[in-house]
N, C-alpha and C positions, 0 to 999 in steps of 0.2 A: 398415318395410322387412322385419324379419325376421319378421313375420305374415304380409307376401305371400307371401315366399319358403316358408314353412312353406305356406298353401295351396296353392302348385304343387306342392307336391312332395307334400302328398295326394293332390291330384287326379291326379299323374303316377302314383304306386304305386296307386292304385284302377282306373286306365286301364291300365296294366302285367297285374296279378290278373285285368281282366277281359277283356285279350285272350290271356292264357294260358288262363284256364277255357275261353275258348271256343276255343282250338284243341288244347287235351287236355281232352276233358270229365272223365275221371275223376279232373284234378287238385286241382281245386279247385270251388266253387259258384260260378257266376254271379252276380251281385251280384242281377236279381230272382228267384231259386232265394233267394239269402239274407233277401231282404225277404221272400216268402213265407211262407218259415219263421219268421220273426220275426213276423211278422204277424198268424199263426195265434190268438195268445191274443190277451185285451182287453190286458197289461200288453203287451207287444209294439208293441201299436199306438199306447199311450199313448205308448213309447221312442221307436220312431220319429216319432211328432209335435214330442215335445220336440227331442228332436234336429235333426229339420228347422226348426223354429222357428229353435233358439238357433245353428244355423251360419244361416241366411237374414240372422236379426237381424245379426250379426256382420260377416257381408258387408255388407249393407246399411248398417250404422254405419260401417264403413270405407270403403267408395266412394263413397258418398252425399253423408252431410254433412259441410263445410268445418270444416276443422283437428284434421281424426281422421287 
């Protein structure tokens, strides 16, 4: 229960950042302005793979399969 609740409220402050960036540009970076930049080098691109892996896996173990 408190891992769901920990994912909304990622996703609610990440939804929050990226509708402020985008109605004051110069306050912040848009989330693909920040993947961009991050993206740029090989280790970047390594991060955000793992990254994306290990939150996918995590949702995926929790929604998924029976008695997680």
């Amino acid at each position: 229960m408190i891992g769901t609740i920990f994912w909304f409220a990622l996703l609610a402050a990440c939804l929050s950042i990226e509708v402020l960036s985008r109605l004051r540009p110069p306050s912040a970076a848009t989330l693909v302005q920040t993947c961009d930049m991050i993206a740029t080098k090989v280790l970047g691109r390594c991060a955000l793979l793992f990254f994306w892996a290990f939150v996918g896996l995590h949702l995926f173990t929790r929604y998924t399969l029976p008695g997680h």
